[in-house]
N, C-alpha and C positions, 0 to 999 in steps of 0.2 A: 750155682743152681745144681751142678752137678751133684756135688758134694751133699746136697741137703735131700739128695735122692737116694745116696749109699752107691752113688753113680763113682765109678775111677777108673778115666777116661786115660789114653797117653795125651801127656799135656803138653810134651813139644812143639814149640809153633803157636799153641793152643792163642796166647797174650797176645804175637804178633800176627797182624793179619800178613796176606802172600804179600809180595813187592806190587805196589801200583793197586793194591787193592783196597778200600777203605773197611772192608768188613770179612769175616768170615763166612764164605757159601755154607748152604746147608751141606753139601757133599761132603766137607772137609768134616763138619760137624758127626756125621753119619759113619766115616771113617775114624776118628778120635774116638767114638763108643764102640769101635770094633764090629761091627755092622755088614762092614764088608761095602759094597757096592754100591750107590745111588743110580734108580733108574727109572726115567721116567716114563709115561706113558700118556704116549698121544693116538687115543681110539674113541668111538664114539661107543661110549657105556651102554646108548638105549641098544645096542646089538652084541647077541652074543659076541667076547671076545673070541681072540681064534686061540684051536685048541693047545697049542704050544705054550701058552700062559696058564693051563691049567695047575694047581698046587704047584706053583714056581717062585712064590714069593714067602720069605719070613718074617717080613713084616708089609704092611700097606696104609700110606699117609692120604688121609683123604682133607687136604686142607682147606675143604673150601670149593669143591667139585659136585658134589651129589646134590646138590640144590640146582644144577642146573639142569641135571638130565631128567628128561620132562617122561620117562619110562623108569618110571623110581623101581619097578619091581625087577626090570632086566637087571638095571644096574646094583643095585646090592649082590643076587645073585652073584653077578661077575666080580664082584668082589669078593663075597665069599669062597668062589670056586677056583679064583685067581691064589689063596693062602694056600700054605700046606700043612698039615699037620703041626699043633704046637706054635702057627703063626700068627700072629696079631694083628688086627684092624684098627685106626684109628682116626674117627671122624670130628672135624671140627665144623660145628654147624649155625646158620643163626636161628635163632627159634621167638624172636617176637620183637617191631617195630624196626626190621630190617624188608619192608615191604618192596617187592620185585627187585630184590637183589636175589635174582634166580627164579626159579618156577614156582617155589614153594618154601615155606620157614618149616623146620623139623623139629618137634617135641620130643625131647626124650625118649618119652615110651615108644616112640618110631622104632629108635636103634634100641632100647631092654628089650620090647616082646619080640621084633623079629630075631632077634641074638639068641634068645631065650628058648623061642620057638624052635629053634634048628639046632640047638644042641652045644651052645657055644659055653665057653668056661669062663671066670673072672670077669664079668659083664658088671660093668660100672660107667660112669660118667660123673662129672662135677659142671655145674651152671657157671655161667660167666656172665658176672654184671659191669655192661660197659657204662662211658660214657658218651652220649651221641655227637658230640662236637669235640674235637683233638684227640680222637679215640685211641690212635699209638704214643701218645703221650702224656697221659695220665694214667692214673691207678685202676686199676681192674678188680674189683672184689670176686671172688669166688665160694662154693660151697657146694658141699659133696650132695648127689645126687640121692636120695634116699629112696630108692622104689618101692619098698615096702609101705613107706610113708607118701611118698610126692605122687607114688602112683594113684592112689586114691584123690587127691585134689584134683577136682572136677575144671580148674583154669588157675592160671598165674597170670597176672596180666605184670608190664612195668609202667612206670610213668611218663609222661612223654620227652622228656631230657634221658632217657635210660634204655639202652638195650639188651638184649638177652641173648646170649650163644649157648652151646654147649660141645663141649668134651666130652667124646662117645670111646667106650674100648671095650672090645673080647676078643678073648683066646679060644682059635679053630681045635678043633680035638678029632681024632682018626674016626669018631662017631659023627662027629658033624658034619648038617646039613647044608643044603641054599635054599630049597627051590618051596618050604613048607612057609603057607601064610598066616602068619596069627589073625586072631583077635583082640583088639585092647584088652590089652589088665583092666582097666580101669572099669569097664562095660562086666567083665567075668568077675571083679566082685562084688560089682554092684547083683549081676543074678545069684548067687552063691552067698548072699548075707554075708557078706564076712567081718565088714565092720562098717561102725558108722563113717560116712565120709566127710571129712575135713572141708572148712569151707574154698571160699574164693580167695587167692591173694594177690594183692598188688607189690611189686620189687620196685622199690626206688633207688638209684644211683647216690651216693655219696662219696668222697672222697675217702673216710676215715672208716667207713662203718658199713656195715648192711644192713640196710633197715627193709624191715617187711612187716604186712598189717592183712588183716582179714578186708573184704571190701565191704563189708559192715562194718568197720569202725570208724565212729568221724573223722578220728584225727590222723596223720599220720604221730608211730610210735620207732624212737629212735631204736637200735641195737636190736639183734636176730631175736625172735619169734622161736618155740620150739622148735619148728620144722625145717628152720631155714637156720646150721651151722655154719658161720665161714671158717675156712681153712686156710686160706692165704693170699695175699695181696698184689699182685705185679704189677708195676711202674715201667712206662717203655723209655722212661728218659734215662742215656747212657749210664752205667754206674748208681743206677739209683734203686736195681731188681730188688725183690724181694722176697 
């Protein structure tokens, strides 16, 4: 995986996990890419952090946290005001039929426009199509998030066997903000004509492929839709990534 990222990690050790361990921590992980330090943080996001975490991190993994805190505006802030220059945020979040698994499921355009809005750099994301039963052990489709394009589609829905995360990322810059609130993209082009908007789509889970379909059309239709490219595939079953 490394390798297919232009990633060259020191790979001492890398094969064998420590003695008495069956796997590799993320820490060790975090140190192999040169990273430096793993550290965690245990504070309650809906409140300002304290000031000594201000710009103190170069990178920030948010694996699975911000869906819980129930003061979504404090908490990004604090994340934002937690990077420092040239640092990265990276959220992994679910965004549809992951119901009260946290306070709230996050759409993309949550993390583009606030990113956006505040002056962030390299602001991207890719969707993740799961499956809702043995979900770390099967395949996962993915596909790059297109804002230009995904922005305008008024919903995505998936099927009920199918769920939806996503892969959020930007780079903080010495201009960058926290505390400014957007407006949807979506709403700013719809006032601003900018173009016609894309209909409704439905995402269904498949093993081999990514299929998606307008929800006007009767049938489901196998393989990606213009809108919806996938780009790669991961398997959680040992030795079998991809």
């Amino acid at each position: 995986m490394f390798e297919s990222l232009g990633l060259r990690p020191h790979t001492d050790g890398l094969a064998d996990p420590p003695p008495g361990k069956a796997e590799i921590d993320f820490a060790r992980v975090i140190a192999l890419l040169g990273l430096g330090a793993l550290q965690t943080l245990d504070a309650d996001l809906n409140l300002p952090v304290p000031p000594e975490l201000a710009a103190r991190f170069g990178l920030i993994v948010d694996g699975g946290t911000m869906e819980y805190v129930f003061d979504i505006r404090q908490g990004m802030m604090n994340t934002a005001a937690m990077l420092r220059a040239g640092g990265r945020i990276v959220h992994v979040s679910p965004v549809n039929n992951h119901v009260n698994r946290g306070f709230a499921q996050r759409s993309p355009t949550f993390y583009h426009d606030y990113y956006v809005e505040n002056g962030f750099d390299d602001v991207r994301g890719i969707m993740m199509v799961q499956p809702r039963s043995n979900t770390l052990g099967r395949r996962w489709n993915m596909f790059q998030y297109d804002h230009v394009t995904l922005g305008g589609v008024n919903s995505m829905f998936c099927s009920e066997e199918t769920q939806l995360g996503v892969y959020f990322t930007a780079r903080k810059n010495a201009a960058s903000t926290s505390d400014r609130i957007p407006v949807q993209s979506y709403f700013t082009r719809v006032y601003d004509g900018m173009d016609a908007l894309p209909g409704q789509y439905v995402i269904t889970y498949e093993p081999a492929q990514l299929n998606a379909r307008q929800i006007s059309d009767p049938e489901p239709r196998s393989g990606a839709v213009a809108l919806f490219t996938p780009i790669w595939s991961l398997r959680g079953d040992a030795g079998r990534d991809s």
